[in-house]
N, C-alpha and C positions, 0 to 999 in steps of 0.2 A: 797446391802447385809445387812442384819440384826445382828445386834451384838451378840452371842454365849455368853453364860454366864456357868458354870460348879460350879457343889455346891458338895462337898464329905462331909462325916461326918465318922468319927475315927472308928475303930473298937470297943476300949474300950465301946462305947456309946450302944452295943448290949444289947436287952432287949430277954431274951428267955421267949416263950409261957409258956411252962409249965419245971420251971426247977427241979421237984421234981426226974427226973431217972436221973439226971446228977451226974459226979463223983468231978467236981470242978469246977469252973472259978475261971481267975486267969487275973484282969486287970491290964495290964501295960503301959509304956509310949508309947510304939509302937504297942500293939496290944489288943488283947484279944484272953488267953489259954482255952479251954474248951475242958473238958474230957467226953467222953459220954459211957458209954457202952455198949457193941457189944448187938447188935440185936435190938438197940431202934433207933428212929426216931427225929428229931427235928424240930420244926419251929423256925429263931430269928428272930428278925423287928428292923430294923435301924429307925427312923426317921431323916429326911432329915431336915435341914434348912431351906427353899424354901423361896425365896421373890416374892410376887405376881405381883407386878407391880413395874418395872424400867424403869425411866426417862419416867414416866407418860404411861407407854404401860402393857399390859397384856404379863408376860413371860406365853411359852409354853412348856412343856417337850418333848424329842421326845426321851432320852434315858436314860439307867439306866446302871449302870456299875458297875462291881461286883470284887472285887480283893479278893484273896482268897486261902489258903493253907491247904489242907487239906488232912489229913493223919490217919494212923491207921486204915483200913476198910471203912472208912467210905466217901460219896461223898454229889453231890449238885444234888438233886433228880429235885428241883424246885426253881425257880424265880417270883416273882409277884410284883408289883410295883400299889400304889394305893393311888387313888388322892381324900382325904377322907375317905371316905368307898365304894367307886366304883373303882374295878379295872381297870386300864388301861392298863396293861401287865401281861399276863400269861404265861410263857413257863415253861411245864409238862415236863417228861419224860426224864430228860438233865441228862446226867454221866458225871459231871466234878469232876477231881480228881484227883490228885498228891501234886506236891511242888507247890510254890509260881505261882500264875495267875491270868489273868485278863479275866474276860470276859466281851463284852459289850450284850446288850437284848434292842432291841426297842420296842417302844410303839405303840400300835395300832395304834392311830392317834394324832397328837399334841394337845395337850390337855391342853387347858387355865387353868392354876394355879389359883386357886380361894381360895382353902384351902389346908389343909399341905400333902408331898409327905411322903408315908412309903414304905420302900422297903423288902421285905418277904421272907425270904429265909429257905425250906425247906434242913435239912440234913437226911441222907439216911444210912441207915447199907447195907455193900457189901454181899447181900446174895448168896452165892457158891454153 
């Protein structure tokens, strides 16, 4: 059996696409606050860590894991996960949403780390 290796990276470390409709971020030791408001959309991108080769072998990715609270309207529309500039995971169409969660999203196919892993997370206004 193959050694498993897991890499998280903080929330605080969120870069948002375009933060010019947001109402604040607010990074702390345990997280990152962000206010958005109602009827707008968001994309953030974590960058990942990723070490390409341990103990002389090519790591492979096979998931992406997403922990996440989210509230006031608003949900996780979409996930993507990409290895460079090629994506390796896409899942559209996803209503996650409440308090404190985890969800995990596989990757297409395991896919040799060669350059750095971003992981993309669309947010979503709850249109009623």
């Amino acid at each position: 059996m193959s050694t498993q290796y897991t890499m998280w990276v903080h929330g605080s470390g969120v870069q948002v696409q375009d933060p010019s409709p947001l109402i604040g971020i607010r990074r702390t030791g345990s997280c990152c606050l962000i206010k958005m408001p109602s009827f707008h959309n968001a994309w953030f991108h974590f960058a990942v860590p990723t070490p390409s080769v341990i103990s002389n072998a090519h790591v492979r990715i096979i998931q992406v894991w997403l922990e996440f609270d989210s509230t006031q309207g608003h949900y996780i529309s979409s996930v993507r996960a990409f290895h460079g500039h090629y994506p390796v995971a896409i899942h559209k169409d996803l209503r996650l949403e409440g308090g404190r969660a985890r969800e995990m999203f596989d990757v297409q196919e395991k896919v040799k780390v060669e350059t750095g892993i971003c992981v993309s997370v669309k947010v979503s206004w709850v249109h009623l």
